[in-house]
C-alpha positions as CSV (number, residue, x, y, z in Angstrom):
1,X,3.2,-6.8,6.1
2,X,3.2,-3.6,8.0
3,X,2.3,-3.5,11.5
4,X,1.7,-7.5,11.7
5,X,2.9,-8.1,14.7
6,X,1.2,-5.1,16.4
7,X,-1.9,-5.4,15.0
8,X,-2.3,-9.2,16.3
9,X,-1.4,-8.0,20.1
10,X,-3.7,-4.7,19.8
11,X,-6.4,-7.2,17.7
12,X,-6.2,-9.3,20.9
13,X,-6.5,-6.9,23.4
14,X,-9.4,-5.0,22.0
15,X,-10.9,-8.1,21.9
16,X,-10.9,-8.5,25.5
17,X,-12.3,-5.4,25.7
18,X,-15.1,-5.6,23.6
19,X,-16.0,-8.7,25.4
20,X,-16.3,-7.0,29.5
21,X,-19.7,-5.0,30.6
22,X,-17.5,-3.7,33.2
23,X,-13.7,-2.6,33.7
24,X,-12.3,-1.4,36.4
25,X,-9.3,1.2,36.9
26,X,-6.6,-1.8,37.4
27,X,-8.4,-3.8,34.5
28,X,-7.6,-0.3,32.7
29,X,-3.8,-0.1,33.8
30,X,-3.2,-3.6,33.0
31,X,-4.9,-3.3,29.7
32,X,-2.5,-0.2,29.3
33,X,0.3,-2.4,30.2
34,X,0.0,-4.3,27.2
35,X,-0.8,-1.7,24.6
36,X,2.5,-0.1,26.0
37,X,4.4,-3.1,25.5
38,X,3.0,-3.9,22.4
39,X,4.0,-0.5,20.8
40,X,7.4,-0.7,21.8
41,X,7.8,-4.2,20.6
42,X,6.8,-2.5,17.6
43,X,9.5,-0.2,17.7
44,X,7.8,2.6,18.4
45,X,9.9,5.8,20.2
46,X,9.9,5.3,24.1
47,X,8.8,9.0,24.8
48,X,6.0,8.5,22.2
49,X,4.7,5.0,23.8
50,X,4.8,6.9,27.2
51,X,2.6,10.0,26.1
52,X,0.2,7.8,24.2
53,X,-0.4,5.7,26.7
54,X,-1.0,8.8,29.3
55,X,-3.2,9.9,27.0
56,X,-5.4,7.0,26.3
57,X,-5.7,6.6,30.3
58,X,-6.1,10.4,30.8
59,X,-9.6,10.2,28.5
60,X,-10.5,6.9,29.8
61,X,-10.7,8.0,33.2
62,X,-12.1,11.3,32.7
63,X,-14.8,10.5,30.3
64,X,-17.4,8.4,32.4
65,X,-16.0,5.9,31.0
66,X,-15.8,3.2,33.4
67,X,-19.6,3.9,34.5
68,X,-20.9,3.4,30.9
69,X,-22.7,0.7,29.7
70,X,-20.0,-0.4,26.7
71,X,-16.7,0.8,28.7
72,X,-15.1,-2.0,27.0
73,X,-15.8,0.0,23.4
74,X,-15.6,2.9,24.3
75,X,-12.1,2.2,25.4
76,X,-11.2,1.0,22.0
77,X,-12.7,3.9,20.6
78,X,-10.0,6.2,22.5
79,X,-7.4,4.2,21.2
80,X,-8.3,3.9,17.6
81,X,-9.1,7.7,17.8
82,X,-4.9,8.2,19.5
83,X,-3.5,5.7,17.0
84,X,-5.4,8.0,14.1
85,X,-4.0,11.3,15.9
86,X,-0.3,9.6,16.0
87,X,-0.5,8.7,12.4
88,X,-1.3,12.3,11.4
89,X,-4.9,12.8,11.9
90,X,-6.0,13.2,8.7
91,X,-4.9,12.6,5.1
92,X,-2.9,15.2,3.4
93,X,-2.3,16.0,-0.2
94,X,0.0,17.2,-2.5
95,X,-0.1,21.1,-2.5
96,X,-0.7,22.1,-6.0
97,X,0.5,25.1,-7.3
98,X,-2.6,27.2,-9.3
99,X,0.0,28.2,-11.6
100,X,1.8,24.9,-12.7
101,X,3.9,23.3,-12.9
102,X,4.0,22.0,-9.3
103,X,7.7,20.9,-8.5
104,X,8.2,18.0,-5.7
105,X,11.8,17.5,-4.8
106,X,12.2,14.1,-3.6
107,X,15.4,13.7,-0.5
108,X,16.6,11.0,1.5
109,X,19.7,8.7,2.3
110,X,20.8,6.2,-0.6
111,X,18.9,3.2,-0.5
112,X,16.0,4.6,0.3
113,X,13.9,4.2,-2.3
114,X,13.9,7.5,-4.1
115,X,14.3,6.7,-7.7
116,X,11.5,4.1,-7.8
117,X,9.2,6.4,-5.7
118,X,10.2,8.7,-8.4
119,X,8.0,6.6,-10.8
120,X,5.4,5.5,-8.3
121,X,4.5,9.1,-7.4
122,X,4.4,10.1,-11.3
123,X,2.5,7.0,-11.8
124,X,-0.2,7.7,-9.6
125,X,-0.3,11.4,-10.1
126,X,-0.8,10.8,-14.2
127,X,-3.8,8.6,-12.7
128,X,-5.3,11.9,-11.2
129,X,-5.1,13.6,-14.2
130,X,-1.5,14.9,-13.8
131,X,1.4,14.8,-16.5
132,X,4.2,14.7,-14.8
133,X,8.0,15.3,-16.0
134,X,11.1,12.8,-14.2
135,X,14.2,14.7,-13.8
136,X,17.4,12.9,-12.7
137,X,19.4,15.1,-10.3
138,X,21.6,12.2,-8.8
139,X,24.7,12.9,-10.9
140,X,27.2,11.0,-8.7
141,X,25.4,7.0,-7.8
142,X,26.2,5.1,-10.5
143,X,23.5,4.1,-13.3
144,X,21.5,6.4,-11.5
145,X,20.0,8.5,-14.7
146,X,20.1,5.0,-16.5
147,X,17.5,3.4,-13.4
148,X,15.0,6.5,-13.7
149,X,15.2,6.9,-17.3
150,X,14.0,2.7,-17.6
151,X,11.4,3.5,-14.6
152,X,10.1,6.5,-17.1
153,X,10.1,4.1,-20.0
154,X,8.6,1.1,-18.5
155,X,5.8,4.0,-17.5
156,X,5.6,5.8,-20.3
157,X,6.4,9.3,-18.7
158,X,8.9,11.6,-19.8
159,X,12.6,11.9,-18.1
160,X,15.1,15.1,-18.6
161,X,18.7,14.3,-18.0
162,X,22.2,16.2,-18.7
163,X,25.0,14.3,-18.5
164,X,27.4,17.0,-19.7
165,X,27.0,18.9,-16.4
166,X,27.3,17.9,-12.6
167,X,25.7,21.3,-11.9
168,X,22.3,19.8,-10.4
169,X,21.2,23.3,-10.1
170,X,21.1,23.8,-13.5
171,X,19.8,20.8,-14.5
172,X,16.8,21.4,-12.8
173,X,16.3,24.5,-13.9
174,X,16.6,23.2,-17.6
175,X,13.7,20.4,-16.7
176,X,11.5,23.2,-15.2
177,X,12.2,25.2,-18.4
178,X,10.9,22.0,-20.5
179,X,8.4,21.5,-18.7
180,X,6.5,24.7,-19.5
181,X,7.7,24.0,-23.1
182,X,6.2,20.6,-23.1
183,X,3.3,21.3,-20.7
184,X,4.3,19.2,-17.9
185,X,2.4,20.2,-14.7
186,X,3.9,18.6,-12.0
187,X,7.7,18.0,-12.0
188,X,9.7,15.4,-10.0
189,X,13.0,15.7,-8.6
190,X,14.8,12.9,-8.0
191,X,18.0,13.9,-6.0
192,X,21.0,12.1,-4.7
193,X,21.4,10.5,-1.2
194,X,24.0,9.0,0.6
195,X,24.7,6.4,2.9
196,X,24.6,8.8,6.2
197,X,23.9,12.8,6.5
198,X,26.2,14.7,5.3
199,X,27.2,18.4,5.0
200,X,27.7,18.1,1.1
201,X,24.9,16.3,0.8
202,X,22.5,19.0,2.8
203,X,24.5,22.0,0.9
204,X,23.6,20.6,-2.3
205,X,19.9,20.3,-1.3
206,X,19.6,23.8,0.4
207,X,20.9,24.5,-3.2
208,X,18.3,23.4,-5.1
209,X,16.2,24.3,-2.8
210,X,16.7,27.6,-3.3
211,X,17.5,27.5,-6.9
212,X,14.2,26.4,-7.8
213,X,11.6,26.8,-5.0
214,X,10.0,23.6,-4.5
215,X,6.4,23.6,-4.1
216,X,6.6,19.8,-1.8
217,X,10.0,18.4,-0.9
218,X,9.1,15.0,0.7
219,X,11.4,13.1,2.5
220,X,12.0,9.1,1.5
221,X,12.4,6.9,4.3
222,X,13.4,3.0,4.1
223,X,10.6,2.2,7.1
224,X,12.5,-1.2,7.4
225,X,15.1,0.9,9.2
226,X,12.9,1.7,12.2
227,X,13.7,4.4,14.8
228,X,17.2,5.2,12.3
229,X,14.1,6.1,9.9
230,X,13.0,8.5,12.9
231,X,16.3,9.9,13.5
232,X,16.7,10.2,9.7
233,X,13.6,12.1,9.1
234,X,14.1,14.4,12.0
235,X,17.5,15.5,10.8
236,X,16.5,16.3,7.2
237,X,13.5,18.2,8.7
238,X,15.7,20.3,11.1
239,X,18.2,21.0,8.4
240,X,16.5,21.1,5.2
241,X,13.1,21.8,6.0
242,X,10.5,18.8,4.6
243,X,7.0,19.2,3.8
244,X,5.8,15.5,4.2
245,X,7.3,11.8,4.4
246,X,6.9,8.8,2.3
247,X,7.5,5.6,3.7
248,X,9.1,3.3,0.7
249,X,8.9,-0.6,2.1
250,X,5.9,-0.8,4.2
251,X,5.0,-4.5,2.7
252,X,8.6,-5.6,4.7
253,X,8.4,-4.1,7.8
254,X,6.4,-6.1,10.4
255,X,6.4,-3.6,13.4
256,X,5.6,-0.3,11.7
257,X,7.5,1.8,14.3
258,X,8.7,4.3,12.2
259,X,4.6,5.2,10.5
260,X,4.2,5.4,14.0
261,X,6.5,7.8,14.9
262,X,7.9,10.2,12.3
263,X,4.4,12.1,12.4
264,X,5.3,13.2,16.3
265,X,8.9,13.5,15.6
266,X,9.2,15.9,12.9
267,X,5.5,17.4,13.2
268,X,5.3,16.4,9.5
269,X,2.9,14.4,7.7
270,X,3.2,10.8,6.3
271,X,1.7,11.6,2.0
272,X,2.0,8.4,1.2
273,X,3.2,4.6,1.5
274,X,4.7,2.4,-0.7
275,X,3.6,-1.2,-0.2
276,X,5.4,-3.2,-2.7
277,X,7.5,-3.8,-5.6
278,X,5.7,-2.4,-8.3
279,X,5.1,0.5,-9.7
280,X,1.5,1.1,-9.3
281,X,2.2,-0.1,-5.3
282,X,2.2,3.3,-3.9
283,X,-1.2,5.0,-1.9
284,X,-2.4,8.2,-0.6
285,X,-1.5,7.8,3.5
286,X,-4.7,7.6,5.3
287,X,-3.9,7.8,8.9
288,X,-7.9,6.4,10.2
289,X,-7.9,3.8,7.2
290,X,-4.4,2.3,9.1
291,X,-5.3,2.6,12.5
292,X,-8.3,0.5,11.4
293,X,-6.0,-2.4,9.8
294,X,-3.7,-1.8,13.2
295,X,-6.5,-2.7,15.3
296,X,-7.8,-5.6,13.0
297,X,-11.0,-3.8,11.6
298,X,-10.3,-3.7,7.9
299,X,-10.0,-0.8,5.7
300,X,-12.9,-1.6,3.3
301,X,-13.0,1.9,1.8
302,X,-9.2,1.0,0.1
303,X,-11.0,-2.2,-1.1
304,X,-13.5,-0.4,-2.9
305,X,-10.9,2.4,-4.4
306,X,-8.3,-0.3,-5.6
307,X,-11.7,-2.7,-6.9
308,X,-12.6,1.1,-9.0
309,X,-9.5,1.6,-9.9
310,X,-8.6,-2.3,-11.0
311,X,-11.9,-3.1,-12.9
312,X,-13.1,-2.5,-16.6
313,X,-16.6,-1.2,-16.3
314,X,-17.1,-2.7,-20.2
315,X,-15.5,-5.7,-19.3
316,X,-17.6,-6.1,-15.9
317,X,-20.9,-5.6,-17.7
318,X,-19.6,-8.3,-20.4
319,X,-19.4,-10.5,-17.0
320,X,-22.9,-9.6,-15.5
321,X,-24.5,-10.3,-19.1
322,X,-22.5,-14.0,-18.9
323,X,-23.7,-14.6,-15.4
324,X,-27.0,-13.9,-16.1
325,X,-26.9,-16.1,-18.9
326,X,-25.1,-18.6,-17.4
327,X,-22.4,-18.7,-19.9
328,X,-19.5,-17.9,-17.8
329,X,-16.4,-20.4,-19.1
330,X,-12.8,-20.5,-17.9
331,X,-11.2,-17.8,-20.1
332,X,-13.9,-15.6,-18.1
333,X,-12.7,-17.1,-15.0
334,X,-9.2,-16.3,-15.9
335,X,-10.2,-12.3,-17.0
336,X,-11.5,-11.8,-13.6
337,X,-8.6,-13.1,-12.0
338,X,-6.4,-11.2,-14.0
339,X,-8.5,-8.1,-12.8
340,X,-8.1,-9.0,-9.3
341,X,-3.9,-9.2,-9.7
342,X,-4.4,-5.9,-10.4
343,X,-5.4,-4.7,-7.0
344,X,-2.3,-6.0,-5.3
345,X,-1.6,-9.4,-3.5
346,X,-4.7,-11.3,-2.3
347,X,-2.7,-11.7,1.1
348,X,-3.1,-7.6,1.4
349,X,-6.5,-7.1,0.3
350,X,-7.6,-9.8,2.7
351,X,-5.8,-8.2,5.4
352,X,-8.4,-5.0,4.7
353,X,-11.1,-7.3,4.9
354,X,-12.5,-6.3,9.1
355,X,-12.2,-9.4,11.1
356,X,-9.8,-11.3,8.5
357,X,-6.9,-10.0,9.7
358,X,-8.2,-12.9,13.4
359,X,-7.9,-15.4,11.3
360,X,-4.3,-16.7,11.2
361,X,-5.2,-20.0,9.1
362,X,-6.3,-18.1,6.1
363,X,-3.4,-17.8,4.0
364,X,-3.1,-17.1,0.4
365,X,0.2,-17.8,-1.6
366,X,-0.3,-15.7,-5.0
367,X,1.8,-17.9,-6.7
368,X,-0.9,-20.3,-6.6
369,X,-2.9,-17.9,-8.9
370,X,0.2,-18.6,-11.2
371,X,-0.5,-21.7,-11.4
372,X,-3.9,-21.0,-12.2
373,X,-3.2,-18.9,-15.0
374,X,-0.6,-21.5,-16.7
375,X,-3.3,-24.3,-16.4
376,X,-5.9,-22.3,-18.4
377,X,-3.3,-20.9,-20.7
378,X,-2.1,-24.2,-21.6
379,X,-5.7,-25.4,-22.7
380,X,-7.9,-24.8,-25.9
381,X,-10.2,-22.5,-26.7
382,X,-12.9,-25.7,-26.6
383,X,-12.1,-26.8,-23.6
384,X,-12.1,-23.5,-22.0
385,X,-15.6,-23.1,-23.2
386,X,-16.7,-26.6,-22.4
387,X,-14.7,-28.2,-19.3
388,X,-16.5,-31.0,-19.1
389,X,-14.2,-32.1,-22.3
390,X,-11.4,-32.3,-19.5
391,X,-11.2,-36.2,-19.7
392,X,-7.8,-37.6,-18.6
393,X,-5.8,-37.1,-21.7
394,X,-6.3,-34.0,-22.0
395,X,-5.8,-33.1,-18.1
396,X,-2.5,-34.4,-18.9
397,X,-1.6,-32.5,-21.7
398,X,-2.3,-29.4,-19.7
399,X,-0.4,-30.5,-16.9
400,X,3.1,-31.0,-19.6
401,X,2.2,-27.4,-21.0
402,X,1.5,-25.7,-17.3
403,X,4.2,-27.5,-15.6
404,X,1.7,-28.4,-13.1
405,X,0.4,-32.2,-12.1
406,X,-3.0,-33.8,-13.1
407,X,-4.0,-33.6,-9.6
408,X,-3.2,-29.9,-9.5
409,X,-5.9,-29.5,-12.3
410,X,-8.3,-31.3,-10.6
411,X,-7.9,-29.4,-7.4
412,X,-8.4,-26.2,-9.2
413,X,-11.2,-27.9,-11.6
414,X,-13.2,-28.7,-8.3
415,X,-12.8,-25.8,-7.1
416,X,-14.2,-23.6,-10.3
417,X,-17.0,-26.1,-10.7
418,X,-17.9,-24.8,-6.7
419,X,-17.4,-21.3,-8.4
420,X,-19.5,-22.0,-11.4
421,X,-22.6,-22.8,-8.6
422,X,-21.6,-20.1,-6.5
423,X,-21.9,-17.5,-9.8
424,X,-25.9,-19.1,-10.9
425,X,-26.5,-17.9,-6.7
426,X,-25.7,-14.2,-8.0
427,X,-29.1,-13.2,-9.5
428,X,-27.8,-9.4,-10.0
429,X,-24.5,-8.4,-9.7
430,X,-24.6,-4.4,-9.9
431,X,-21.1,-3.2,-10.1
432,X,-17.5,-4.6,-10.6
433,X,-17.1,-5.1,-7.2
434,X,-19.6,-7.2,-6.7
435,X,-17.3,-9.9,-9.1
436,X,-14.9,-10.0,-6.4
437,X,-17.4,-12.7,-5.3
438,X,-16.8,-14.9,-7.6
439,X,-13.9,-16.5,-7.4
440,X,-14.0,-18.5,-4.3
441,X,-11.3,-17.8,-2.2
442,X,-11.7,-20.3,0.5
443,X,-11.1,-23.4,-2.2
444,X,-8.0,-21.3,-3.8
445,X,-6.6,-21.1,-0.6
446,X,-6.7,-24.9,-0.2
447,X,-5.4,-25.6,-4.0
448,X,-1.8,-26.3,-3.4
């Protein structure tokens, strides 16, 4: 994940902090010392450590600081409130044109990530309310209309293509003609990249560029690439012009140097982040929401959007009016879980947890929730209904349809019957969040 590495160093020395009624000025330097290091470890630009860390000790040292009665907090406040101003300071959105539709041109280097961010970004803009219009303007990679067109289809939104022209020009011109025909309001160019800058590759952007006016063109950056990711960004920006950044493959890369530095680099803003492999893994960049997960304090606020987003309102009162009466049964068990999938990887959403991300032993291998799922699959509607029919014949049926063992089914059995008493202790669950509590995720985290 994103910023692992960092987050456990800057976790550790805010801890210290936290922990002292009094610091010094060399307890500050050496506590400086080690954010410094830990940032660059992180691959984060030299010139950029070097200011933040001037900063950081500028405000520490001439804000009373020292004298307070909480230095160590306030301390970590300044740094939180840096890391948030080196992400971007605040969030920023899509700039919607009042007269749609709104075209975003999406650039970068091959193997970036564009055609899939393609889909993400439609994905979650038709969430908002959008409808959104694919268009594939990479007429040289190979398979390249074929890849968008089964992203569109495997999304259910619309792609234009022309294979009888290599003008890309035109062919966006034709998609932004259909659009209005077909009232699409935001359309989505997906260009062509290579694998380094190029002057072809630039002329061919400053052509559609100015062939058809982009409201957004956001730059696609492989954050797996680090400082190159940097370099990348501030090249494209110098040449081109870019409005905002998206960093594709933020689930891979464990420093995070490049979120950290393309905001200061190019002086443009990070829109969003893509933090996994499928389509609906793409979020609005909140720079105070990360700097929270940097530092190890959670990002509940995310929880709560992807718990909204993720949960059936119908289907959560079904649960309430089960709970209350007691009746909850295993193909319940196995709906809520289902739900839950929905909001990403347990792994992730535990990391946004505050104060999870301390604690190294809790780990949570989602294929384990597989194995759940094949267990109750493979069983009958009675004996979902009814465990206690579970005898050892039948435990052993279920293991030959799951491809699990017997003693993986009673490992998870033991562990839904703790869930079962866990659910009677929830007198009134008010909202769908609130059924994240049921499954118990310390005796998941042991079935293995």
């Amino acid at each position: 994940m994103a910023f692992e590495g960092l987050s456990e160093k800057l976790t550790n020395i805010t801890k210290k902090l936290r922990g002292q009624s009094r610091i010094t000025e060399s307890d500050l330097k050496d506590v400086l010392r080690e954010v410094k290091l830990a940032l660059l470890e992180a691959d984060v630009n030299y010139k950029i450590v070097k200011e933040f860390v001037a900063t950081v000790e500028e405000k520490a040292l001439g804000s009373d600081v020292l004298k307070s009665l909480t230095p160590g907090q306030q301390v970590v406040k300044i740094v939180k409130d840096e890391l948030v101003e080196l992400l971007g300071g605040q969030e920023s959105k899509i700039n919607f044109t009042p007269n749609p539709p709104t075209i975003i041109m999406l650039v970068g280097l091959q193997g970036s990530g564009k055609t899939t961010t393609a889909g993400k970004l439609a994905n979650l803009l038709r969430k908002q309310g959008k409808k959104p219009l694919l268009v594939a303007c990479d007429v040289y990679r190979p398979a390249a209309i074929k890849q968008l067109q089964v992203v569109g289809g495997q999304l259910n939104i619309p792609v234009y293509s022309n294979e009888q022209t290599k003008d890309v020009v035109l062919i966006a011109k034709q998609a932004i003609s259909q659009a209005y025909s077909k009232m699409n309001d935001v359309v989505i160019l997906d260009t062509a990249g290579r694998l380094h800058i190029d002057e072809e590759l630039m002329q061919e952007l400053k052509n559609v560029k100015t062939g058809v006016k982009p409201h957004e063109i956001l730059l696609v950056v492989d954050s797996m690439t680090g400082q190159d990711a940097v370099n990348v960004a501030g090249t494209f920006n110098e040449q081109l012009g870019i409005d905002g950044v998206v960093l594709t493959k933020l689930d891979g890369d464990t420093r995070g140097g490049a979120a950290l530095s393309v905001k200061k680099v190019t002086g443009r803003p990070i829109k969003f982040a893509a933090t996994g492999e499928k389509l609906s893994d793409i979020e609005v960049f909140h720079p105070e929401r990360m700097a929270s997960r940097i530092l190890g304090m959670g990002d509940v606020l995310s929880i709560i959007e992807k718990a909204e987003e993720a949960f059936d309102a119908e289907e959560a009162m079904k649960l309430e009016e089960k709970l209350r009466k007691e009746s909850f049964d295993l193909d319940d068990y196995l709906k809520q879980l289902r739900q839950m999938k929905k909001m990403g990887s347990f792994s992730s959403i535990l990391k946004m947890i505050p104060g999870m991300s301390q604690l190294k032993d809790v780990k949570i291998d989602d294929k384990e929730f597989v194995k759940i799922e094949a267990i109750i699959c493979s069983m009958t509607k009675e004996e979902k209904r009814n465990s206690k029919l579970l005898n050892g014949s039948r435990r052993q049926r279920i293991a030959r349809g799951s491809g699990t063992t017997v003693q993986d089914i009673n490992k998870f059995m033991a562990s839904y019957e703790m869930t079962q008493k866990m659910m009677k202790k929830m007198k009134d669950p008010k909202s769908a969040k609130n059924m994240l509590r049921g499954i118990n995720m310390d005796d998941l985290r042991k079935f293995k």
